[in-house]
N, C-alpha and C positions, 0 to 999 in steps of 0.2 A: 361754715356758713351754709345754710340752707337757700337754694336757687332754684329757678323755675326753668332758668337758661340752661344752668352746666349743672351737668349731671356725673363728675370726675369720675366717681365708681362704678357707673354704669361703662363709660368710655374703658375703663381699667379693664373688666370683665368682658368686654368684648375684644378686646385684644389678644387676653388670655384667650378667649374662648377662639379667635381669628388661628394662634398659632399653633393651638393644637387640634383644630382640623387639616391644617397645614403640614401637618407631622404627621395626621391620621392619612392622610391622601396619599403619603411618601408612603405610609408602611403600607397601607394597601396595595400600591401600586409593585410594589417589592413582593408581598405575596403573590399576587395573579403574574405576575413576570419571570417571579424565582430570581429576579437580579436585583442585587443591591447598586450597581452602575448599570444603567438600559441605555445611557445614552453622555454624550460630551456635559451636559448639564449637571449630572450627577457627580460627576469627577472627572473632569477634563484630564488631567495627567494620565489615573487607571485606565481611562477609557482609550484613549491614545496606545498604549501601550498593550492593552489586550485586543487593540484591532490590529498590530502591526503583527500579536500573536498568532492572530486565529489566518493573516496571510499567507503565514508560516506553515499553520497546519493544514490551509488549505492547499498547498506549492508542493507539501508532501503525500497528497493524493496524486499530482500527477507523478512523483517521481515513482510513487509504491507501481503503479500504470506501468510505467518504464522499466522497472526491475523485475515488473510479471512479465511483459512480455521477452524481456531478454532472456528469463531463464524459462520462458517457453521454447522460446528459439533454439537453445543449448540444448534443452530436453529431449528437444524432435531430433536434432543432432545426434546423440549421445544412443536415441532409440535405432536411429536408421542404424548407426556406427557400430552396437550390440549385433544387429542384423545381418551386416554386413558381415561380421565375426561368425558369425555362425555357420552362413554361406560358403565361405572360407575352409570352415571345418568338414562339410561336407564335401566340399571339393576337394578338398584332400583326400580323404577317405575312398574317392573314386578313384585317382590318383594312384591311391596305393593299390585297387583292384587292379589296374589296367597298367601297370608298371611287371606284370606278372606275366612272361612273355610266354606260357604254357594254355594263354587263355586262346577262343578262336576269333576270328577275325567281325562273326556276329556280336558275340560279348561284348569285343575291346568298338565297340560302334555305337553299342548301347549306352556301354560308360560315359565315352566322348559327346554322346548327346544330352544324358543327362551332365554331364559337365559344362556345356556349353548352354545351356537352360539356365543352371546355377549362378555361372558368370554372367549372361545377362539379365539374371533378376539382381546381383549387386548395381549396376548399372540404373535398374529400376526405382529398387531403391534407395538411390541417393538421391534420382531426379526427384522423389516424392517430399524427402524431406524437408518442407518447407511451411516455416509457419511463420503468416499474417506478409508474404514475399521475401521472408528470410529464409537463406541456405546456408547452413556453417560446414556443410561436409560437401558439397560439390564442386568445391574449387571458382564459384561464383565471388563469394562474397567473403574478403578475409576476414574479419570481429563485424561484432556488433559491442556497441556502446550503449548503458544504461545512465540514465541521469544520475548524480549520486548524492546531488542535495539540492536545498530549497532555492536557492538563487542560480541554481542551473551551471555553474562552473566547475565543477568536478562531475568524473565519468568513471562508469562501472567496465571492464572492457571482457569482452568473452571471445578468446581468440579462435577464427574459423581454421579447422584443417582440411587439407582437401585428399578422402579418402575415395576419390577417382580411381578406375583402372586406368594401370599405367601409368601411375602418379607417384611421389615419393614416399608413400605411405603403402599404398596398395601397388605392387610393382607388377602384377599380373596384368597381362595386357587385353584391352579389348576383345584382341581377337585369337585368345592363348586358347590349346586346345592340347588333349594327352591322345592324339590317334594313333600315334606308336608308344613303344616300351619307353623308346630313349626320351619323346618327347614327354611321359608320364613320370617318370624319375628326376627331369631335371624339374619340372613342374611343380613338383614335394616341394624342395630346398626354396622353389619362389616362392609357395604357399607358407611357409614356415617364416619369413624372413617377412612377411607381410603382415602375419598374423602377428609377431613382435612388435613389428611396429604401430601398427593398429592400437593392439593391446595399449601403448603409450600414447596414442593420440585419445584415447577412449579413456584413459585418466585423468588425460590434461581436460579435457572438456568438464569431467565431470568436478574435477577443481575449479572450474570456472564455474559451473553450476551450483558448486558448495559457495562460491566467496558473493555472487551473488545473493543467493538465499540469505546470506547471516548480514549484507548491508540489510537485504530487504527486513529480515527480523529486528535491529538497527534500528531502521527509520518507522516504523510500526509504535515501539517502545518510545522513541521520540516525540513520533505525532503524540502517541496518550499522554505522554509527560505534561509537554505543551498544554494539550487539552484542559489536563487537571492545574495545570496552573493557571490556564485564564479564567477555570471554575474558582480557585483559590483567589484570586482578586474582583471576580465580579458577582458571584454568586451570593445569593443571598441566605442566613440562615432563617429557615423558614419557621425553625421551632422559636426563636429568638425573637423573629416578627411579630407569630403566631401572640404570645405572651407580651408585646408591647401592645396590640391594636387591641387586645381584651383592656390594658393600662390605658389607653388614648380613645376609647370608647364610654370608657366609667370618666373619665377625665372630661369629655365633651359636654356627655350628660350633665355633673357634675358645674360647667361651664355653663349651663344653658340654666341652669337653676342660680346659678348667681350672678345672671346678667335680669331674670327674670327679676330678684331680689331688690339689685340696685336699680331697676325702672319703677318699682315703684316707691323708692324713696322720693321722691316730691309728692306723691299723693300724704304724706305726715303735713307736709303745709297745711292743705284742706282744714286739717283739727285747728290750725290756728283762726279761721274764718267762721268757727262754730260759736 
């Protein structure tokens, strides 16, 4: 039936034409965004699900934070404790000059002062080792704890030794000195017995240093995993888009030609009035 009122094909044609601008708007919107979910509207489930993601990935920035600075801590540690070793070595080594009772009583005063130098730069060195108020070798502070995941209840632990003079690791005392033979001989045997021990304290740390490092490489691998999976459910393929909006473009066009078409089917009435 030809009508002046309703125009059903024109109605048809703009509805078509309505939903594929409607579809054009979505991919557009997907190109300039690069996501295919932007927002709860798009897919409320995905979208849910890759925000509880990316809290995750954001909860493993602070932990990555946490495990830099513990194996900062261990490392300052680990360097003074190297230090300390050394010190050690060279104290010996005087040690053994001035345990030589054929030396004169200038010599064996020299040694004693450079020995007692040496001993209080370990001293020095320990007080210095301290990074961000943390001490693992001064006998201040026993571990430090690192976070060791996103909800904060598990802990990386890196345990402090205390290589003090005079302490169970470093058994030379404060105020140890080799001014005589006897006292330069017994001196050796403390020096030896410290430097063992050390030597094992200067392990254990650096174990502590290694087990940190590998959560920390861990939770790195994680966060990108993460990352790349909440790419994998939100992300949009751009070539995929790219190649429908050229399709929902020709299709609009296409739409706008055959809404034109059926608008003017009532002007065929007119012929009837000629």
């Amino acid at each position: 039936m030809l009508s002046i009122n309703t125009n059903y094909g024109a109605a048809v044609a703009l509805q078509n034409l309505n939903a594929t601008s409607s579809q054009l708007q979505v991919t557009q919107n997907r190109i300039s965004t690069g996501l295919k979910v932007a927002g709860p509207k798009d897919n409320g489930a995905i979208y849910a699900i890759a925000q509880g993601m990316r809290a995750d990935v954001q909860a493993f920035n602070s932990v990555t934070a946490s495990l830099n600075r513990a194996i900062s801590v261990t490392d300052t540690g680990i360097a003074a404790g190297q230090a300390v070793s050394d010190l050690l070595k060279e104290m010996k080594e005087k040690a053994l000059s001035a345990k030589d009772g054929a030396i004169d009583a200038n010599a064996r005063e020299a040694y004693n002062a450079e020995f007692t130098a040496l001993r209080d730069q370990i001293a020095t060195t320990l007080a210095n080792a301290a990074f961000d108020g943390s001490n693992l070798v001064n006998g201040d502070n026993a571990n430090i704890q690192a976070i060791g995941n996103a909800d904060g209840t598990s802990f990386i632990t890196a345990t402090g030794r205390d290589l003090s003079l005079g302490g169970s690791i470093v058994s030379l005392g404060a105020s140890a000195t080799i001014s005589s033979a006897s006292a330069a001989s017994s001196m050796i045997a403390t020096i030896e017995s410290s430097l063992t021990a050390l030597n094992l304290a200067l392990a254990q740390l650096g174990t502590d240093s290694k087990k940190l490092g590998i959560h920390k490489e861990f939770v790195t691998k994680l966060s990108d995993e993460l990352t790349n999976g909440i790419g994998n459910l939100v992300d949009a393929d751009v070539a995929t888009e790219s190649a429908r909006l050229q399709s929902l473009q020709t299709k609009q066009q296409l739409g706008i030609q055959a809404l034109a078409i059926a608008n003017q089917a009532p002007t065929v009435l007119l012929s009837l009035f000629r």
